[in-house]
PLY file of the C-alpha trace (Angstrom):
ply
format ascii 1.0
element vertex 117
property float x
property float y
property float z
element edge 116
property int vertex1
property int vertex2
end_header
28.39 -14.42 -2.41
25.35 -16.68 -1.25
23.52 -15.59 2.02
21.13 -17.95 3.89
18.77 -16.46 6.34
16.55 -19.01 8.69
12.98 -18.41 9.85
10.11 -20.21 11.90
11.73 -21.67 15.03
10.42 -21.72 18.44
8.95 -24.08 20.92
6.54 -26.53 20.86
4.69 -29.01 22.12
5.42 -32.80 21.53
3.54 -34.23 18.62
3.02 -30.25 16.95
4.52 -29.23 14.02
6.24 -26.15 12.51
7.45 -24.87 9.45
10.93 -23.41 8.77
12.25 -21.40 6.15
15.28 -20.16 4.60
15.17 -17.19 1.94
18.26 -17.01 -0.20
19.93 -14.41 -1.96
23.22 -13.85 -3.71
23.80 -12.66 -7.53
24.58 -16.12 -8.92
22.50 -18.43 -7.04
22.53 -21.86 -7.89
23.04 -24.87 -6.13
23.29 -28.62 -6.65
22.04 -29.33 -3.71
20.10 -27.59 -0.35
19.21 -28.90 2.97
18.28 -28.72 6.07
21.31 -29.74 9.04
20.52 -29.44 12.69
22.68 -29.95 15.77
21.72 -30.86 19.42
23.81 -29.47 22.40
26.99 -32.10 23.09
26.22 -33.69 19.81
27.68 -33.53 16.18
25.61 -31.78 13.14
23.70 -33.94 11.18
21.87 -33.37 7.79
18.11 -34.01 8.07
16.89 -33.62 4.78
18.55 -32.40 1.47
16.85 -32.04 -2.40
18.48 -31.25 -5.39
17.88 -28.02 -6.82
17.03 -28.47 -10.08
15.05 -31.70 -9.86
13.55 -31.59 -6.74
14.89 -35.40 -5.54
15.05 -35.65 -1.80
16.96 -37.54 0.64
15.81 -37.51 4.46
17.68 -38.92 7.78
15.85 -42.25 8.54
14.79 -39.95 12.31
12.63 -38.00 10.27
11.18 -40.24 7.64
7.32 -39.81 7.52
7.36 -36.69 10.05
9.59 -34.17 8.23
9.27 -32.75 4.52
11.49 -30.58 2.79
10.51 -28.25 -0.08
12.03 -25.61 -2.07
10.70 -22.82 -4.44
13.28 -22.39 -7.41
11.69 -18.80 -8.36
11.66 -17.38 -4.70
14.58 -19.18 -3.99
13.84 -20.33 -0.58
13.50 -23.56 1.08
11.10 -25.45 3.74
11.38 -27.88 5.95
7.51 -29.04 7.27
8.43 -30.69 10.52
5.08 -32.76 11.95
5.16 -34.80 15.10
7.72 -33.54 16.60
9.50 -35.48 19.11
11.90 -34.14 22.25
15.09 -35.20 20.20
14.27 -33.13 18.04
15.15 -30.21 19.61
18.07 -28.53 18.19
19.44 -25.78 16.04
18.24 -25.92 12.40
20.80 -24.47 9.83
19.87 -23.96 6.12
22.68 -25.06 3.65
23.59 -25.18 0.29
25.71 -27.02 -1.48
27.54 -27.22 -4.91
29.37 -30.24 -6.50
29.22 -31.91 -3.04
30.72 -29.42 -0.85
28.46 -27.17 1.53
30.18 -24.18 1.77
27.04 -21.96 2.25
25.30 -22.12 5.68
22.70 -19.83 7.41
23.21 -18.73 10.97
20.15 -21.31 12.51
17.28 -20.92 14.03
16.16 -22.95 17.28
13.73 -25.70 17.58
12.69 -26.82 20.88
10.14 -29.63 21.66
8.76 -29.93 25.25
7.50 -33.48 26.56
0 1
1 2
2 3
3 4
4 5
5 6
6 7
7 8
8 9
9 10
10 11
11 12
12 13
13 14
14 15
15 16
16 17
17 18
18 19
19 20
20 21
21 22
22 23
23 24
24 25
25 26
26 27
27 28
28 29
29 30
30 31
31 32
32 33
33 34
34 35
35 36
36 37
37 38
38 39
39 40
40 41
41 42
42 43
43 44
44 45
45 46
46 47
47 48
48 49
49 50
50 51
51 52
52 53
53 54
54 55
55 56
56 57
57 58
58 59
59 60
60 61
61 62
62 63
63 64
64 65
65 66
66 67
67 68
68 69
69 70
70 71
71 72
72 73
73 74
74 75
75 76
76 77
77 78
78 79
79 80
80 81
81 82
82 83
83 84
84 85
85 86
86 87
87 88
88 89
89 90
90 91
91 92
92 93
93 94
94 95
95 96
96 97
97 98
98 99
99 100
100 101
101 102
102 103
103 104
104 105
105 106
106 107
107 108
108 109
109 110
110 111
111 112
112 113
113 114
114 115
115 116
């Protein structure tokens, strides 16, 4: 069994940043794939950012392109997401994921992001 546990949300200003984190821990843990979803109230979850496990190749929503970097440490197993000028859409729950052979079937419980104007 994989657990997911979010850190680092909160409120900010526009154009701040912050720093979310997800610490991972399970006996056999080893994903294809993590990322970083997030879903705004009355909309649908979207992925944000994702990077393979083992080679570190990462794929971002064209929203976030140039603002947002994801990261992951294989020996802690955890995962980032560096979130810089952030913007009032942003605002949303942020759920850690992982996934294996395409499927997500692990998820954290999310942490909230809020961006004032």
């Amino acid at each position: 069994q994989v657990q997911l546990a979010e850190s680092g949300g909160g409120l900010v200003q526009a154009g701040g940043s912050l720093r979310l984190s997800c610490a991972a821990s399970g006996r056999t843990f080893n994903p294809s794939h993590m990322g970083w979803f997030r879903q705004a109230p009355g909309k649908e979850r979207e992925l944000v950012a994702s990077v393979t496990w083992s080679e570190s190749r990462t794929n971002y929503a064209d929203s976030v392109k140039g603002r947002f970097t994801i990261s992951r440490d294989n020996g802690k197993n955890t995962l980032h997401l560096q979130m810089n000028t952030l913007k009032p859409e942003d605002t949303a729950v942020y759920y850690c994921a992982a996934a294996n052979r395409g499927i997500w079937p692990y998820w954290g419980q999310g942490t909230q992001v809020t961006v004032s104007s």
